[in-house]
C-alpha positions as CSV (number, residue, x, y, z in Angstrom):
1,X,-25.4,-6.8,7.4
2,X,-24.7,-10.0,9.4
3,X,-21.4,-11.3,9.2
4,X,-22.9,-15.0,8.5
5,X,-24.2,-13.1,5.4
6,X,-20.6,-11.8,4.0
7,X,-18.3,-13.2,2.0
8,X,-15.7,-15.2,3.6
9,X,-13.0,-12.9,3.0
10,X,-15.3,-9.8,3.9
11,X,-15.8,-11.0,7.6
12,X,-11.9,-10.1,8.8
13,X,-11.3,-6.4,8.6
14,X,-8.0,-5.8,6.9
15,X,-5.2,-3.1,7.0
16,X,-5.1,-0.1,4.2
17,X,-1.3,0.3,3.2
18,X,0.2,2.7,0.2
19,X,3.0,1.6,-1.7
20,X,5.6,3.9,-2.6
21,X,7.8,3.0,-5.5
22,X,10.4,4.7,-7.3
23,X,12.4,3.9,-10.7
24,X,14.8,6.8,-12.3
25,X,13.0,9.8,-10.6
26,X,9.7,8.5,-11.2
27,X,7.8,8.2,-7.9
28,X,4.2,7.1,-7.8
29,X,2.0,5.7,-4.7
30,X,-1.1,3.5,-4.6
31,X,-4.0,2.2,-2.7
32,X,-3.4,-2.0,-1.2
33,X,-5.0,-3.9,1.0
34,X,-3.7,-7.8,0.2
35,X,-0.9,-8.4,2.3
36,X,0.1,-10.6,4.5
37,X,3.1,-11.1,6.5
38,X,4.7,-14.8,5.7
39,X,7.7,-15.8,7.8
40,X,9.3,-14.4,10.4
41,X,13.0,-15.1,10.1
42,X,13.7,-13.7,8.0
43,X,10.7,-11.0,8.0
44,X,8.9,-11.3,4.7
45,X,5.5,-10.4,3.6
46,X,3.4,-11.0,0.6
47,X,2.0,-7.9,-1.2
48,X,-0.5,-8.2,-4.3
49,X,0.0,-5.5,-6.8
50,X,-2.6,-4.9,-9.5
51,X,-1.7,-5.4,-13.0
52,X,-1.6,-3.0,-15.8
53,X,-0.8,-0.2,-12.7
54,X,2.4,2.4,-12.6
55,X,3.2,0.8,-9.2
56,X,4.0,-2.5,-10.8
57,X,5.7,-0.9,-13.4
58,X,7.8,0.4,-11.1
59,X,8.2,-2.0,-9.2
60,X,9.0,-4.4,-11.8
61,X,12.0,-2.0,-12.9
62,X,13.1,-1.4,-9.2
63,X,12.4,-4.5,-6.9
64,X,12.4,-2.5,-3.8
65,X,9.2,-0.5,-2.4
66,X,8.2,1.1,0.7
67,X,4.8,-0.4,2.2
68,X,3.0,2.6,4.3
69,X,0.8,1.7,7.2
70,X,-1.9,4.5,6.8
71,X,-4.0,5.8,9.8
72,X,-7.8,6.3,10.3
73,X,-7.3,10.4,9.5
74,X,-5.8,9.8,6.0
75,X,-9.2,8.0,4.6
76,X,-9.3,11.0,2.2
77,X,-6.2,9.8,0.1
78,X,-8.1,7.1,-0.5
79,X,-9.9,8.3,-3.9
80,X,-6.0,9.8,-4.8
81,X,-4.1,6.9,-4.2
82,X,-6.6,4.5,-5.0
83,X,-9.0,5.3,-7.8
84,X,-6.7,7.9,-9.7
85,X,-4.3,6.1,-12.1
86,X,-0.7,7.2,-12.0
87,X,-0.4,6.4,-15.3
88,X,-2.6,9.8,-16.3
89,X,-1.6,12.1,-13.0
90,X,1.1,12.9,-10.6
91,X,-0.2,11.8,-7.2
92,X,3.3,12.7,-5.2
93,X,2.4,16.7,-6.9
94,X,-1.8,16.4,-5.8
95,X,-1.0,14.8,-2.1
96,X,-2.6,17.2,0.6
97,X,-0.3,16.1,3.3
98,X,3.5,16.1,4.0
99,X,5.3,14.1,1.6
100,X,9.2,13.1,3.0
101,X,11.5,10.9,0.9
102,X,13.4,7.9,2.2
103,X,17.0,7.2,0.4
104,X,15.9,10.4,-1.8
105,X,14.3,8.2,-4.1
106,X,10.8,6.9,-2.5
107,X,8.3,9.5,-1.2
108,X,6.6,8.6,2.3
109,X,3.4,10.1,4.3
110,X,5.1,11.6,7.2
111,X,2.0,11.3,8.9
112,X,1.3,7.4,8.4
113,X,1.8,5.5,11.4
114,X,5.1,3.6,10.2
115,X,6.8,2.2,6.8
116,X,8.3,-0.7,6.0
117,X,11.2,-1.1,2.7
118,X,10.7,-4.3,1.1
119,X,12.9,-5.9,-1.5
120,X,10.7,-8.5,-4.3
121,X,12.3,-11.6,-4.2
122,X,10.0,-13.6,-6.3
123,X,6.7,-13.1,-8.2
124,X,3.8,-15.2,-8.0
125,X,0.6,-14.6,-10.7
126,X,-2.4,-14.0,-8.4
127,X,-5.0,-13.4,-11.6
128,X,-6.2,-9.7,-11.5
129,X,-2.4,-9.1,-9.6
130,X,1.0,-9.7,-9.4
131,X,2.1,-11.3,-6.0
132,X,5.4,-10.1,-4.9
133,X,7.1,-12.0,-1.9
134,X,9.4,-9.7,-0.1
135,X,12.2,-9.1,2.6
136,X,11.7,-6.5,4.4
137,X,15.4,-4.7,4.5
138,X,14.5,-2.0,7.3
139,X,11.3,-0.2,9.1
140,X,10.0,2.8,11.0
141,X,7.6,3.8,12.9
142,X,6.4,7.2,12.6
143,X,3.3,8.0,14.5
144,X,0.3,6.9,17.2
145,X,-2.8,6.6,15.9
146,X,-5.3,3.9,14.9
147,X,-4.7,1.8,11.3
148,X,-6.7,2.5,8.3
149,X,-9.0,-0.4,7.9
150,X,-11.4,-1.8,5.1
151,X,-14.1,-1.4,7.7
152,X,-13.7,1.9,8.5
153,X,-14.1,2.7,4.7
154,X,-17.2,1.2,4.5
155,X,-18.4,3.2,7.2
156,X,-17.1,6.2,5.7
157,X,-19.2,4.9,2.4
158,X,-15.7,5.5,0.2
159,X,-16.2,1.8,-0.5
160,X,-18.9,-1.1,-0.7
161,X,-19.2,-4.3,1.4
């Protein structure tokens, strides 16, 4: 399709992150692909959470959240994390890859190229989400390897245009 034909917002290829939150030994992860980083000192970002999710449950009981930069080779979590509720299943317990846990309370992909542990500072209604603007309190990067992009799961026909 030509891009003069796209939607605005479907003509910039954007990241695919996880979230990983945690609240009283509950641990969950999810698909998410608005966020923005905002300022840079301090470091903050935006992240849009959907409502009615486990993730903003979560994160609504526990305002801190690790944001996981997938790569290109974890596409197949995508279906997991992203069109499985957590609500109904376990993801941590059906993840196909290793799982490590940062402050023993929020599970990572060891194999994503780098996380980032935000802290919600203030919520912002964004309609079909909750957006929550964040400092980010520490990073790391984990791995080499090329980002997980919208783009690339189009390609991969896992989503539409």
């Amino acid at each position: 399709m030509s891009a003069i034909r796209k939607k605005p917002w479907n003509r910039v290829d954007q990241p695919v992150y996880s979230i990983s939150s945690a609240y009283n030994g509950v641990v969950n992860m999810n698909i998410c692909s608005y966020v923005t980083p905002v300022s840079m000192k301090p470091k903050r970002y935006i992240v849009a959470v959907y409502k009615n999710t486990k993730t903003l449950e979560l994160i609504k009981q526990n305002p801190n959240f690790l944001l996981q930069i997938l790569t290109e080779d974890q596409y197949r979590l995508i279906n997991l994390l992203g069109k499985k509720s957590g609500f109904r299943i376990n993801k941590i317990e059906k993840i196909k890859e290793p799982v490590e846990f940062y402050n023993d309370s929020f599970a990572y992909l060891s194999r994503s190229l780098a996380y980032l542990h935000l802290h919600v500072l203030a919520w912002l209604d964004g309609g079909d989400h909750w957006c929550a603007l964040c400092d980010v309190v520490s990073y790391k990067n984990l791995n080499h390897g090329k980002p997980l992009t919208l783009e690339f799961l189009k390609k991969k026909k896992i989503i539409r245009a």
